[in-house]
Backbone as JSON Lines, residues from 0, in Angstrom:
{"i":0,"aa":"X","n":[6.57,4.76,1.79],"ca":[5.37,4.41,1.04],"c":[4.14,4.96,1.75]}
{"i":1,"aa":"X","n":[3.38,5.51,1.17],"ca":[2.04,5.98,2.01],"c":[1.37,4.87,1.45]}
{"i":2,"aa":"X","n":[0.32,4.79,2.95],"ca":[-0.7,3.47,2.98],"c":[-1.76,4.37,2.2]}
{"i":3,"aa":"X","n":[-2.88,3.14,1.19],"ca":[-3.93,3.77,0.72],"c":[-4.85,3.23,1.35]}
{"i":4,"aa":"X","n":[-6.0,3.25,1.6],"ca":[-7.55,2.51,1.49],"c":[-8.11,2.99,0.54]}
{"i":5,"aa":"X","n":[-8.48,1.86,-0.15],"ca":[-9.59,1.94,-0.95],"c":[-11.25,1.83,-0.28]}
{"i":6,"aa":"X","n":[-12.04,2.87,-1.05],"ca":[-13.59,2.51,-0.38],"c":[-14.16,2.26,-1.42]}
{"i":7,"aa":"X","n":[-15.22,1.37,-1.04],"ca":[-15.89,0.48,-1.82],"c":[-17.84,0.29,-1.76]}
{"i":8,"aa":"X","n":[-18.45,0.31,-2.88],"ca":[-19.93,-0.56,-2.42],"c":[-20.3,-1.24,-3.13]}
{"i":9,"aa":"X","n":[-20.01,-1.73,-3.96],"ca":[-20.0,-2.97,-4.85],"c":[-19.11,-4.06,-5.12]}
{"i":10,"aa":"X","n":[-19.04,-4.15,-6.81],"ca":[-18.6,-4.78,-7.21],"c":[-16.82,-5.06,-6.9]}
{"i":11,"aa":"X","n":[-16.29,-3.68,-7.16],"ca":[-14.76,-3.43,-7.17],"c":[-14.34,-3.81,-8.39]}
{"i":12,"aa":"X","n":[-14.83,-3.02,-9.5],"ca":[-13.99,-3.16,-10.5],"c":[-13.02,-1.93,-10.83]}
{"i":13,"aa":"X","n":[-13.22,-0.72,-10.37],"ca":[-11.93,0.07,-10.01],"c":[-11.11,-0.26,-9.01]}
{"i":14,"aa":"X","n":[-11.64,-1.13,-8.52],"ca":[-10.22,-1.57,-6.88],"c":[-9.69,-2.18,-7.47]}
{"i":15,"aa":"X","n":[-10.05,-3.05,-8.6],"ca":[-9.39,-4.04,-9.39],"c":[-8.19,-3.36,-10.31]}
{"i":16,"aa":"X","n":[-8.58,-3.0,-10.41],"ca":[-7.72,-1.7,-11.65],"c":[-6.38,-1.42,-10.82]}
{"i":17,"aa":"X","n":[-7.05,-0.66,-9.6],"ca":[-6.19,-0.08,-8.51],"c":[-4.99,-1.1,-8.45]}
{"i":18,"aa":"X","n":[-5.04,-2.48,-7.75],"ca":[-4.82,-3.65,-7.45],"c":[-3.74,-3.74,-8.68]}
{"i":19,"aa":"X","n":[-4.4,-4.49,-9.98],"ca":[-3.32,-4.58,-10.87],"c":[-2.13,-3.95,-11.37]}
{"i":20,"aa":"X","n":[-2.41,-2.26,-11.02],"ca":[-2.04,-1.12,-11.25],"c":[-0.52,-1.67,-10.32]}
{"i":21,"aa":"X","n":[-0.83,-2.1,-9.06],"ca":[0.14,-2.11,-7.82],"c":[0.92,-3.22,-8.39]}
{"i":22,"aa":"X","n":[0.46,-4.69,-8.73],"ca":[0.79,-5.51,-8.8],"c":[2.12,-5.88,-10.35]}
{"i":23,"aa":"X","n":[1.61,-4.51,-11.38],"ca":[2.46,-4.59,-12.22],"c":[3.49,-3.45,-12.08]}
{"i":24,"aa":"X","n":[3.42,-2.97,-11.21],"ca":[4.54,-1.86,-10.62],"c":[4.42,-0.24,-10.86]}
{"i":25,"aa":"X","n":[3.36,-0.37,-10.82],"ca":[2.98,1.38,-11.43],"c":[2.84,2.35,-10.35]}
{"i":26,"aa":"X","n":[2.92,2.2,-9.54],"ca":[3.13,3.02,-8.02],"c":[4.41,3.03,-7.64]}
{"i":27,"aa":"X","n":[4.54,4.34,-7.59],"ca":[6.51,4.26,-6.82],"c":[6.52,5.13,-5.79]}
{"i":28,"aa":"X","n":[4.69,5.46,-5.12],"ca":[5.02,5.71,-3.42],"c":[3.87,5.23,-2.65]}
{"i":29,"aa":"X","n":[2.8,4.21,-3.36],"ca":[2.09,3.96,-2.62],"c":[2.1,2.53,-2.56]}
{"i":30,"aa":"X","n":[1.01,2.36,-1.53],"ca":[0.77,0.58,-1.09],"c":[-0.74,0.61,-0.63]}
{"i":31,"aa":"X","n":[-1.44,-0.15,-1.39],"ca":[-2.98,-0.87,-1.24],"c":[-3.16,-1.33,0.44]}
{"i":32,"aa":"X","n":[-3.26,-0.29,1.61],"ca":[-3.2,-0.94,2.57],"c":[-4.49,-1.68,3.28]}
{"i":33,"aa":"X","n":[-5.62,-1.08,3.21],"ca":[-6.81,-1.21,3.29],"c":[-7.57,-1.05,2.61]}
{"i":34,"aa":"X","n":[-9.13,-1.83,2.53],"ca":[-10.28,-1.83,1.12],"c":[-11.56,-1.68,2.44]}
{"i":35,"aa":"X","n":[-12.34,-0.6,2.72],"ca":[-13.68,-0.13,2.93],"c":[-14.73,-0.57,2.61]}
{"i":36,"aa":"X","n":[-15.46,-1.45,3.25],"ca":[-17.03,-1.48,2.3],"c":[-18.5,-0.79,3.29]}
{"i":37,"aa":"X","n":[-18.54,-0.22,2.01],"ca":[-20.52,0.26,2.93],"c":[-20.88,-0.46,3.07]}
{"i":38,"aa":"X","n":[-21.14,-2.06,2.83],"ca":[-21.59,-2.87,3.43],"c":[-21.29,-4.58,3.24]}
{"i":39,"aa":"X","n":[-21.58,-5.44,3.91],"ca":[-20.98,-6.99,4.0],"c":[-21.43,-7.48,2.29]}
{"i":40,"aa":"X","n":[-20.62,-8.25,2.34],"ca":[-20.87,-9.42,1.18],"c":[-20.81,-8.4,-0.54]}
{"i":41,"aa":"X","n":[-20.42,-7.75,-0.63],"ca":[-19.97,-7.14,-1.63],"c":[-18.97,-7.63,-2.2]}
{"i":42,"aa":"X","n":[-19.01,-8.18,-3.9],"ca":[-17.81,-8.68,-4.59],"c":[-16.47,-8.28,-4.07]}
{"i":43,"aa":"X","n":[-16.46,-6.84,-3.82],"ca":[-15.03,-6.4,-3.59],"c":[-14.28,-6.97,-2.49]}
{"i":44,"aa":"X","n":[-15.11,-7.03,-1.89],"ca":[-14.32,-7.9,-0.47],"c":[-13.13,-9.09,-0.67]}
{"i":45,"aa":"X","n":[-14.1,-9.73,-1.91],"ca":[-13.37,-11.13,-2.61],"c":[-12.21,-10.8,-3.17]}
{"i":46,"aa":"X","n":[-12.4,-9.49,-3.97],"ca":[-11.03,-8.57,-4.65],"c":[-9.56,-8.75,-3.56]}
{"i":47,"aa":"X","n":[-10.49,-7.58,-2.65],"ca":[-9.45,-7.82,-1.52],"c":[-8.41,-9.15,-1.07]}
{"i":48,"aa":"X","n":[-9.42,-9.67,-0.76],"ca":[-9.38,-10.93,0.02],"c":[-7.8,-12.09,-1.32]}
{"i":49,"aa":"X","n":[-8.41,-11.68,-2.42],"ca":[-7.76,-12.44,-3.07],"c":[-6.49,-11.75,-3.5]}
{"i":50,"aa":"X","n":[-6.26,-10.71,-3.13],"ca":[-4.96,-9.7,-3.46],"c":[-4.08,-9.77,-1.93]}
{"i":51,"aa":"X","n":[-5.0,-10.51,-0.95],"ca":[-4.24,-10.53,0.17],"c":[-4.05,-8.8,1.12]}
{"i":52,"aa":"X","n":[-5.13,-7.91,0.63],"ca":[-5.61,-6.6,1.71],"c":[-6.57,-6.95,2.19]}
{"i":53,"aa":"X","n":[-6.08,-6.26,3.38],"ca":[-7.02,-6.21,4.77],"c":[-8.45,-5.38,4.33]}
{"i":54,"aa":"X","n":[-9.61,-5.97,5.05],"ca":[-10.65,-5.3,4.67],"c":[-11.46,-4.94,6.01]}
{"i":55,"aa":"X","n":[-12.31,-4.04,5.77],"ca":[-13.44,-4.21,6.71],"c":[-14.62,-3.46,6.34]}
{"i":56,"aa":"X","n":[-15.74,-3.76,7.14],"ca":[-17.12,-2.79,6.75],"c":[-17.23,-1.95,7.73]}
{"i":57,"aa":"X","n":[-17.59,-0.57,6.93],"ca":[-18.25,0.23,7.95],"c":[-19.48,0.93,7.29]}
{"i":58,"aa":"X","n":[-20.07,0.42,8.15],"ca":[-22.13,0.4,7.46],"c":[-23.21,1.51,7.83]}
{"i":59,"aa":"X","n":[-23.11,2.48,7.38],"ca":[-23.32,3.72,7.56],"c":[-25.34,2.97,8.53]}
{"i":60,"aa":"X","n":[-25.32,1.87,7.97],"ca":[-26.68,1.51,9.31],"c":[-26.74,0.87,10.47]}
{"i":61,"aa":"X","n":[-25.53,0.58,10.81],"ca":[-25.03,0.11,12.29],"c":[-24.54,1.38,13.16]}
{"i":62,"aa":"X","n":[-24.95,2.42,12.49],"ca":[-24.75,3.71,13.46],"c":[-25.94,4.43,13.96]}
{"i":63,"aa":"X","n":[-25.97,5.13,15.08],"ca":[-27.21,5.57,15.25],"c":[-26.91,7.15,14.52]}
{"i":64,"aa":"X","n":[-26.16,7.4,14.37],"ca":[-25.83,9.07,13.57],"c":[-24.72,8.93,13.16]}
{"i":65,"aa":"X","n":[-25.14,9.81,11.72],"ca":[-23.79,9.92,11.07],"c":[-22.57,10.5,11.19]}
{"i":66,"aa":"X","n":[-22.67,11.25,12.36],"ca":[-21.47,11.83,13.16],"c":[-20.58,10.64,13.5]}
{"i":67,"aa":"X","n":[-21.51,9.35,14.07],"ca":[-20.92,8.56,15.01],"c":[-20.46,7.57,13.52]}
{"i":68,"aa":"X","n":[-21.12,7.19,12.78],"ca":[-20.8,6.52,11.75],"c":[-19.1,7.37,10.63]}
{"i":69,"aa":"X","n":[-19.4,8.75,10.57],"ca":[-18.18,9.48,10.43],"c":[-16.82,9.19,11.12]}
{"i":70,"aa":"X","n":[-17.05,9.42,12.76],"ca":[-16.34,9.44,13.53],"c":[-15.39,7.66,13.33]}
{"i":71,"aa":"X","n":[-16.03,6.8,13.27],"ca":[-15.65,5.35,13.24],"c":[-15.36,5.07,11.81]}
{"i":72,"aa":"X","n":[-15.52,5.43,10.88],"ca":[-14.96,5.57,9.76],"c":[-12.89,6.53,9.86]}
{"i":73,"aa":"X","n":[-13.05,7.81,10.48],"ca":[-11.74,8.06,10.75],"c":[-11.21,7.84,11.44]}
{"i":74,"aa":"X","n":[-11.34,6.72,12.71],"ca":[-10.68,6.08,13.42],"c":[-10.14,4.72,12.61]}
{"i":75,"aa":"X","n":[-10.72,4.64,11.9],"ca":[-10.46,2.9,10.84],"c":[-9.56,3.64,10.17]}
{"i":76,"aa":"X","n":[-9.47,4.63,9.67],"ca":[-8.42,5.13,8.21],"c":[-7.09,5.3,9.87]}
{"i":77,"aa":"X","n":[-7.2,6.15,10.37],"ca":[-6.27,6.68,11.35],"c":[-5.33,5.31,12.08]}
{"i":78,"aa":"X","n":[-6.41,4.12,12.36],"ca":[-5.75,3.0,12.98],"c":[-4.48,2.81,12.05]}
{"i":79,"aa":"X","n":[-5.22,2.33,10.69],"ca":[-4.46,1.81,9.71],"c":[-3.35,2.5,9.34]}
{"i":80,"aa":"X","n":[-2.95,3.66,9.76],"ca":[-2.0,4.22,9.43],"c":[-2.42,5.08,7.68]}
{"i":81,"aa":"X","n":[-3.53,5.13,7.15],"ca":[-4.01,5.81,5.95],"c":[-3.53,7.28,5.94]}
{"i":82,"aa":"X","n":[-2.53,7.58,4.65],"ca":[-2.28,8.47,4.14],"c":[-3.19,9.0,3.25]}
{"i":83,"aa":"X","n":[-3.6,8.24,2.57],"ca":[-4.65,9.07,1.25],"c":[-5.77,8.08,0.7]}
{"i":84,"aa":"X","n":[-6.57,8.37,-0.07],"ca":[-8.01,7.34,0.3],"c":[-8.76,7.84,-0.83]}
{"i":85,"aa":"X","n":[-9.17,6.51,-1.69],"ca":[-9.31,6.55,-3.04],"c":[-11.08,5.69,-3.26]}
{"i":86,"aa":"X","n":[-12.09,6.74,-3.57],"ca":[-13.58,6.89,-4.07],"c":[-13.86,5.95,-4.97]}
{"i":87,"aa":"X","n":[-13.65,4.35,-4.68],"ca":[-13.93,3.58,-6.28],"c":[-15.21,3.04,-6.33]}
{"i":88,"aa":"X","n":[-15.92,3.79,-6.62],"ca":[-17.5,3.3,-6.42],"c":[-17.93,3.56,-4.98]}
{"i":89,"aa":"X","n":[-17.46,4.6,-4.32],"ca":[-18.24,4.65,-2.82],"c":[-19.43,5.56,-3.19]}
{"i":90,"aa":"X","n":[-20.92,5.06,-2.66],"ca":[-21.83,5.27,-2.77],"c":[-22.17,6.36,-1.85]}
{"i":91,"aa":"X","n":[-21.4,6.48,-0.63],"ca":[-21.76,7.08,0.71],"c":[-21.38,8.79,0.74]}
{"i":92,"aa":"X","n":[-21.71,9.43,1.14],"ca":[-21.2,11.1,1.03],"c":[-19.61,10.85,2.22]}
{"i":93,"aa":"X","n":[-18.91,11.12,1.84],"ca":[-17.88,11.42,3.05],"c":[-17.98,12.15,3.75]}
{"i":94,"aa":"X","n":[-17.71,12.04,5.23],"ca":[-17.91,13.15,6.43],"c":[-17.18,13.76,6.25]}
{"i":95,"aa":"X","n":[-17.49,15.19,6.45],"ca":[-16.94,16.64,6.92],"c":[-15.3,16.63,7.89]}
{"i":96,"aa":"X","n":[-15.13,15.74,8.84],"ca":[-14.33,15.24,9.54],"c":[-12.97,14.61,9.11]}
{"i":97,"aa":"X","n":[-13.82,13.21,8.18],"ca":[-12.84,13.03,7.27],"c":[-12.0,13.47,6.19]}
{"i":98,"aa":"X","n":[-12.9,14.21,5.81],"ca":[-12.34,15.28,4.41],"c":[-11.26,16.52,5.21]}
{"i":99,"aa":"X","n":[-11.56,16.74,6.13],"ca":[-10.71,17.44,6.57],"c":[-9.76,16.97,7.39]}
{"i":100,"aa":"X","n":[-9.89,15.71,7.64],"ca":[-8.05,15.23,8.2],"c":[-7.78,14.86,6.86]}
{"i":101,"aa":"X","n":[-8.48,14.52,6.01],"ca":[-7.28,14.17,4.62],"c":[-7.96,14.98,3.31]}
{"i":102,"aa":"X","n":[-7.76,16.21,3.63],"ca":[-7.47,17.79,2.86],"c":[-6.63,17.4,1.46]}
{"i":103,"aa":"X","n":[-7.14,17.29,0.29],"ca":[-6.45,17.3,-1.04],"c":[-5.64,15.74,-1.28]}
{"i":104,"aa":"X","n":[-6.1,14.6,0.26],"ca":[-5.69,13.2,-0.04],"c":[-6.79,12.37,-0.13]}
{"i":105,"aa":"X","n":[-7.9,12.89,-0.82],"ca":[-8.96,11.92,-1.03],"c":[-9.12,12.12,-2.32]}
{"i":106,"aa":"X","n":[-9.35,10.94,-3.38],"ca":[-9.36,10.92,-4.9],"c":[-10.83,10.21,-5.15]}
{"i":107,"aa":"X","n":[-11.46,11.03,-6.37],"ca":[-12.97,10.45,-6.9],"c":[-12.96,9.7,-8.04]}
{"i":108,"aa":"X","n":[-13.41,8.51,-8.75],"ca":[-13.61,8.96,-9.95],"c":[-14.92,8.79,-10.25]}
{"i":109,"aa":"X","n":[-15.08,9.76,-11.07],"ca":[-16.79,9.84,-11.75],"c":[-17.08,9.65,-13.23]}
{"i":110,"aa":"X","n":[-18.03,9.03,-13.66],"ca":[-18.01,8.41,-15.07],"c":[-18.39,9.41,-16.28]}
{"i":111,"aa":"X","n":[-18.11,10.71,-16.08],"ca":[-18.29,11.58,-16.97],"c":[-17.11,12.42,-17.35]}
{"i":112,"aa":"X","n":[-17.33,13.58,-18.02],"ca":[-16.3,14.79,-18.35],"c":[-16.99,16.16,-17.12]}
{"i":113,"aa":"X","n":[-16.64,16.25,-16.1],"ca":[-17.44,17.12,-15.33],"c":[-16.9,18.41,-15.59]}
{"i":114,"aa":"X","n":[-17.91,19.58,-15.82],"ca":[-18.89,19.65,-15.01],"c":[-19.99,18.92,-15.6]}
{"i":115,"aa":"X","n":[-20.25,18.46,-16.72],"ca":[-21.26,17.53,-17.28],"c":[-22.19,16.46,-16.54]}
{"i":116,"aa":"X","n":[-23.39,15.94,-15.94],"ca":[-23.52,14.82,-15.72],"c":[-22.89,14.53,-14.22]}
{"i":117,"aa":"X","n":[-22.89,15.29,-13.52],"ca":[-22.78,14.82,-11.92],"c":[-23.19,15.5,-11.01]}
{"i":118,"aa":"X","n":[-22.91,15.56,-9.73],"ca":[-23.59,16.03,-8.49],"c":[-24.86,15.03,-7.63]}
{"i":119,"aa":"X","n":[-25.58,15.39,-6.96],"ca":[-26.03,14.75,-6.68],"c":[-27.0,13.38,-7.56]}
{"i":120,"aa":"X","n":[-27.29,12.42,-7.25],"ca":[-28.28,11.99,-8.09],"c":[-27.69,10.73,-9.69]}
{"i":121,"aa":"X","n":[-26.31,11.9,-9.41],"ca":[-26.04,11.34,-10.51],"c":[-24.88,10.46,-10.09]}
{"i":122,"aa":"X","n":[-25.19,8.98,-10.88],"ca":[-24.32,7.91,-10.4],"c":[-24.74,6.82,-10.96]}
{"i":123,"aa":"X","n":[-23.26,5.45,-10.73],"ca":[-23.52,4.7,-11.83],"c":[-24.17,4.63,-13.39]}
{"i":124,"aa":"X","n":[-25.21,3.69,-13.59],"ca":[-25.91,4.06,-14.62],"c":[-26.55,5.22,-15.06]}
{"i":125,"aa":"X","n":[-27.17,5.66,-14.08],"ca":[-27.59,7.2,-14.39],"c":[-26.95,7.99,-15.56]}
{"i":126,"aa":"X","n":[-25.35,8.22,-14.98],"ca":[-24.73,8.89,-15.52],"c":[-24.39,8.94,-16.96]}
{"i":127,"aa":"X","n":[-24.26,7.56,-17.46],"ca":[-24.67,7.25,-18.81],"c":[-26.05,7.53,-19.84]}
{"i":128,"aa":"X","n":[-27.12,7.24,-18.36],"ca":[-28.63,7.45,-19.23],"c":[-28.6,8.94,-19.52]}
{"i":129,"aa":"X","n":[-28.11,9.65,-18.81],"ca":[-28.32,11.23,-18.92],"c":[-27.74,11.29,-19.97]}
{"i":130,"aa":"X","n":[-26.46,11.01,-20.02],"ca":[-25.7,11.43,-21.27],"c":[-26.07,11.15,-22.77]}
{"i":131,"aa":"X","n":[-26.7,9.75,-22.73],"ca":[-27.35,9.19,-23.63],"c":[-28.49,9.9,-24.24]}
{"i":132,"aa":"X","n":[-29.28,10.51,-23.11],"ca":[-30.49,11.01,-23.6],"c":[-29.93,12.68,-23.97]}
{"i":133,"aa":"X","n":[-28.76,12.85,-23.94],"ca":[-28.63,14.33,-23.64],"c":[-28.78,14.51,-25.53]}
{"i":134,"aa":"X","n":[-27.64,13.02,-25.96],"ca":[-27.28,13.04,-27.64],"c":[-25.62,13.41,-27.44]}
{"i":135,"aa":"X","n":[-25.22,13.19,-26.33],"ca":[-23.89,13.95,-26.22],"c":[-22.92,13.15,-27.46]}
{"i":136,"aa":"X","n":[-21.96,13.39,-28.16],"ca":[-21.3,13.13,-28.9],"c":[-19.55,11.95,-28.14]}
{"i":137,"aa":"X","n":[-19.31,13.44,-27.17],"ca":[-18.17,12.4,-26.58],"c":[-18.75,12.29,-25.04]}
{"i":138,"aa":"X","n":[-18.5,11.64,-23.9],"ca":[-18.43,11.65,-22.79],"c":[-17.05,10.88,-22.3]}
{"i":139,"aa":"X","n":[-16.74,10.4,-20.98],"ca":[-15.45,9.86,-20.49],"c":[-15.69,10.0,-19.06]}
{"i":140,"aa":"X","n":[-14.44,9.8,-18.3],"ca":[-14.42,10.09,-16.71],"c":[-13.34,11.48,-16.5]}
{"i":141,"aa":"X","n":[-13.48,11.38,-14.73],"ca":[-12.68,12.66,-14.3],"c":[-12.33,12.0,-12.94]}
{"i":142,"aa":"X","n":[-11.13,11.88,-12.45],"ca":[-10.72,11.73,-11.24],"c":[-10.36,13.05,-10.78]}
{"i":143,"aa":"X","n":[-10.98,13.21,-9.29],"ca":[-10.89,14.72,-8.8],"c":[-11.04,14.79,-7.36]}
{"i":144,"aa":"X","n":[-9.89,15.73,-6.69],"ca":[-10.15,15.31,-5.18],"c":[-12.0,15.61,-4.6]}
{"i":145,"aa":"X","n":[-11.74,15.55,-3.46],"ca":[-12.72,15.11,-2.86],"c":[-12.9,16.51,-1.87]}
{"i":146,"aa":"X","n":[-14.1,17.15,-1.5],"ca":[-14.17,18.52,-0.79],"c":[-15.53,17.57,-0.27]}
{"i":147,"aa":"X","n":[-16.38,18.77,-0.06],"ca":[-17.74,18.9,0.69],"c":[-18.85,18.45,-0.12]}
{"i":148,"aa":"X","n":[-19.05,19.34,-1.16],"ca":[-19.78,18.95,-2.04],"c":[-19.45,17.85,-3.3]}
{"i":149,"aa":"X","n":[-20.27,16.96,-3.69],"ca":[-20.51,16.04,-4.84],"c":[-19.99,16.22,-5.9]}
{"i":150,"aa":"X","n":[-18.61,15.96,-6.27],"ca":[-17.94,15.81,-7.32],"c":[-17.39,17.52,-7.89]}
{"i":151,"aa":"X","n":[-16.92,18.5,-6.73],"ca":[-16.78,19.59,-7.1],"c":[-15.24,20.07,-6.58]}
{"i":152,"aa":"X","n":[-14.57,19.01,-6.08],"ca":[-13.61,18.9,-6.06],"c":[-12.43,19.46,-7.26]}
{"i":153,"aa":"X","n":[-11.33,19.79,-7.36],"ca":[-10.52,20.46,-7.93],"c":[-10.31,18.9,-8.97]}
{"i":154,"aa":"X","n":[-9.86,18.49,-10.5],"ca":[-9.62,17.86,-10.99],"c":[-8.54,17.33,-11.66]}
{"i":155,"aa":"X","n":[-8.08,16.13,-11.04],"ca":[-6.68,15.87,-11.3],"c":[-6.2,15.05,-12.73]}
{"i":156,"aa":"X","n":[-7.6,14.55,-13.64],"ca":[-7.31,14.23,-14.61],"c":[-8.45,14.12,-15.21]}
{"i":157,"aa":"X","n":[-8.39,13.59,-16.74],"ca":[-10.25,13.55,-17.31],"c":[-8.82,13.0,-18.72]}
{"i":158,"aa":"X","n":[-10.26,12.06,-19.36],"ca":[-10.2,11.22,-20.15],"c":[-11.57,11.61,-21.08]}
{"i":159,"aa":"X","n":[-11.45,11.69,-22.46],"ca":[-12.4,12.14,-23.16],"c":[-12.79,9.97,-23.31]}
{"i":160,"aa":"X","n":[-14.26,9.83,-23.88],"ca":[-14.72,8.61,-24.53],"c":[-15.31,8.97,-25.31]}
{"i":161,"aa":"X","n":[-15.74,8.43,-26.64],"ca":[-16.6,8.65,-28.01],"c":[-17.76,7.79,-27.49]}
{"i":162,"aa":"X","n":[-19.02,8.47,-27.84],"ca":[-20.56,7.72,-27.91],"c":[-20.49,7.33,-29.06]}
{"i":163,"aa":"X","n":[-20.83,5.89,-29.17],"ca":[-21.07,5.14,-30.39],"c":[-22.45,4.84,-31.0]}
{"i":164,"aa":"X","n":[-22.62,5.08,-32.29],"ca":[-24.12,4.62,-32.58],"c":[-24.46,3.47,-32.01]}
{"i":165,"aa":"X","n":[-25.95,3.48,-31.75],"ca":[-26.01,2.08,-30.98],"c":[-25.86,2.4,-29.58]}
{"i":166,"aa":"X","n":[-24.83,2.51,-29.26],"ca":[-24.65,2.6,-27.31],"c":[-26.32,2.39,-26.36]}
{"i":167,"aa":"X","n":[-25.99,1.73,-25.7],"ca":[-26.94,1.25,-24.47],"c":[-25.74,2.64,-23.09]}
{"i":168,"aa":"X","n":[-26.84,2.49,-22.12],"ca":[-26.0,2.42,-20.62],"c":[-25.14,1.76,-20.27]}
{"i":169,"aa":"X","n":[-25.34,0.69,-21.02],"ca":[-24.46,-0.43,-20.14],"c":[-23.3,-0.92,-20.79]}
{"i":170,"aa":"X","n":[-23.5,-0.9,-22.44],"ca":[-22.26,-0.87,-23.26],"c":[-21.33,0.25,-22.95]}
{"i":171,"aa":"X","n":[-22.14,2.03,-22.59],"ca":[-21.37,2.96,-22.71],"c":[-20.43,3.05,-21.57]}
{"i":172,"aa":"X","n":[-21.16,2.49,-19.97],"ca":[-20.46,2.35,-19.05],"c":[-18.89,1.55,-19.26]}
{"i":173,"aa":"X","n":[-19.1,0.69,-19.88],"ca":[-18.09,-0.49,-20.1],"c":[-16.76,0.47,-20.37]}
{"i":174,"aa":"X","n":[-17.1,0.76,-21.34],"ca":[-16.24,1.4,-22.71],"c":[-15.36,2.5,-21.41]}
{"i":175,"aa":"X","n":[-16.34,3.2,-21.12],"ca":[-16.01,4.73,-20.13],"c":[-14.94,4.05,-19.08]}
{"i":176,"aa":"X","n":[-15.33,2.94,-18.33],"ca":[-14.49,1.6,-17.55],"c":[-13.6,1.35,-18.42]}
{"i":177,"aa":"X","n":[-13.33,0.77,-19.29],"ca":[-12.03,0.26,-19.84],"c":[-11.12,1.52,-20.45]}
{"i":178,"aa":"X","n":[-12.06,2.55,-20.93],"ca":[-10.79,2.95,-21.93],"c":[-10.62,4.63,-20.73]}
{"i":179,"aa":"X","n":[-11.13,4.77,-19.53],"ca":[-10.92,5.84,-19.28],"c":[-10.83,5.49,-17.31]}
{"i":180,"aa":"X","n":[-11.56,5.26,-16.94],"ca":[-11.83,4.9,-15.17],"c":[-10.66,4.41,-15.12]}
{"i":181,"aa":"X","n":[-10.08,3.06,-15.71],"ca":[-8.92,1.64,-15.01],"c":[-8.03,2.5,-15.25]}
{"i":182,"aa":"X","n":[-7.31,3.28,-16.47],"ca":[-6.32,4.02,-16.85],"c":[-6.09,5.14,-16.13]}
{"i":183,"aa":"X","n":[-7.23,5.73,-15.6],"ca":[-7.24,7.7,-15.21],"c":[-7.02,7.31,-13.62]}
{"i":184,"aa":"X","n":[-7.46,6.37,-12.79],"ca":[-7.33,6.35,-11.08],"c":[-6.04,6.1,-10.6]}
{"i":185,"aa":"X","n":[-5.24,4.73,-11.24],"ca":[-3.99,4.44,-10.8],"c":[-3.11,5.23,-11.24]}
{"i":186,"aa":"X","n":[-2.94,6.03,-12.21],"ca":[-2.06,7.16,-12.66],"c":[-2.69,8.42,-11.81]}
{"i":187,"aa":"X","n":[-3.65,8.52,-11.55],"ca":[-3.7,9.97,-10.21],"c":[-3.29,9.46,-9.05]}
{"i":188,"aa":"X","n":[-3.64,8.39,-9.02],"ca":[-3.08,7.51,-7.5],"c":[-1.13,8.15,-7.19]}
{"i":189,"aa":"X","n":[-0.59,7.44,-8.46],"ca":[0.39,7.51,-8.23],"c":[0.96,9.03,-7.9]}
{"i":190,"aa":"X","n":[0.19,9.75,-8.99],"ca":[1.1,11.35,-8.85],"c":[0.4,11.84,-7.66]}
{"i":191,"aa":"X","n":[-0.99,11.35,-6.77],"ca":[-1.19,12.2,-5.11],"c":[-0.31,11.71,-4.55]}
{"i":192,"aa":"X","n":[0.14,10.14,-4.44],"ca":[1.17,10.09,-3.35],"c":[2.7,10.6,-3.65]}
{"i":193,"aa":"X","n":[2.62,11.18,-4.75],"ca":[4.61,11.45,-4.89],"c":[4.3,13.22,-4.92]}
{"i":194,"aa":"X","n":[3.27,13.56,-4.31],"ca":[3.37,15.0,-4.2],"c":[2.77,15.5,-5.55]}
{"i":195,"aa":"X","n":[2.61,14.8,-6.9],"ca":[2.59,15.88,-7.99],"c":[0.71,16.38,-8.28]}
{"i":196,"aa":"X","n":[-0.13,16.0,-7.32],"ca":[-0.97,16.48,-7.27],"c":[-1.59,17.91,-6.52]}
């Protein structure tokens, strides 16, 4: 079984996904070993906590440089024994360091159809307001590994969503969350760890 960590800066409603994903048997080479947070007291922790994974913070402001904040970030994945390491709402850029001890084992997901609507800047709500204001017809997500730059990673799956008359940000987010994010992460999850990524 390869160990995962999940990273986190919120809520954890894709860890949640992740989580259930495990819990109803949809992984046949991985295991939820660790959950990441950018910082203390974040819902997800509770996620964790209540699924019975180990957690911890690593707070990109308890470092004096981000080398050193990098560096203690891949000693936490490395302790744990982390095979591959899954973007569910991490807010933080990943180090250079890390991305390159885990080369094509780090997974994103982003709330659009990319190249549409991402890169820097663009995140959470944003990503909806843009789209919204764009008039776009469909939007959805894309799970896609993880390189150097902001969501330019090679793409391991994408889920189309329909804009509905009416749509807010916050309705459209939902929708993009239920009918495309919870479905598109634990099914890439599964095919990085059995090789078919």
């Amino acid at each position: 079984m390869v160990n995962v960590a999940v990273l986190v800066s919120g809520g954890g409603t894709n860890l949640q996904a992740l989580l259930d994903a495990e819990k109803a048997g949809k992984y046949r080479n991985a295991r939820i070993a660790l959950v990441v947070a950018s910082k203390p007291g974040v819902y997800a922790l509770e996620r964790a906590a209540k699924a019975g994974v180990e957690s911890v913070v690593v707070s990109r402001k308890d470092y004096a440089s981000a080398d050193e904040f990098n560096d203690d970030m891949l000693i936490t994945l490395k302790e744990h024994d982390i095979g591959a390491v899954v973007l569910a709402g991490y807010l933080s850029m990943v180090g250079e360091n890390v991305i390159e001890a885990y080369r094509d084992k780090i997974l994103n997901v982003h709330p659009s159809l990319i190249p549409s609507f991402c890169g820097p800047g663009f995140y959470g709500l944003r990503v909806h307001e843009a789209a919204l204001a764009k008039g776009v017809k469909v939007t959805g997500a894309t799970v896609h590994l993880v390189n150097e730059q902001y969501d330019d990673g090679r793409i391991v799956l994408q889920k189309a969503v329909d804009v509905l008359p009416g749509d807010t940000p916050e309705s459209l987010q939902r929708r993009v969350m239920e009918q495309a994010e919870w479905q598109l992460l634990p099914r890439a999850l599964d095919m990085l760890t059995c090789g078919e990524v």
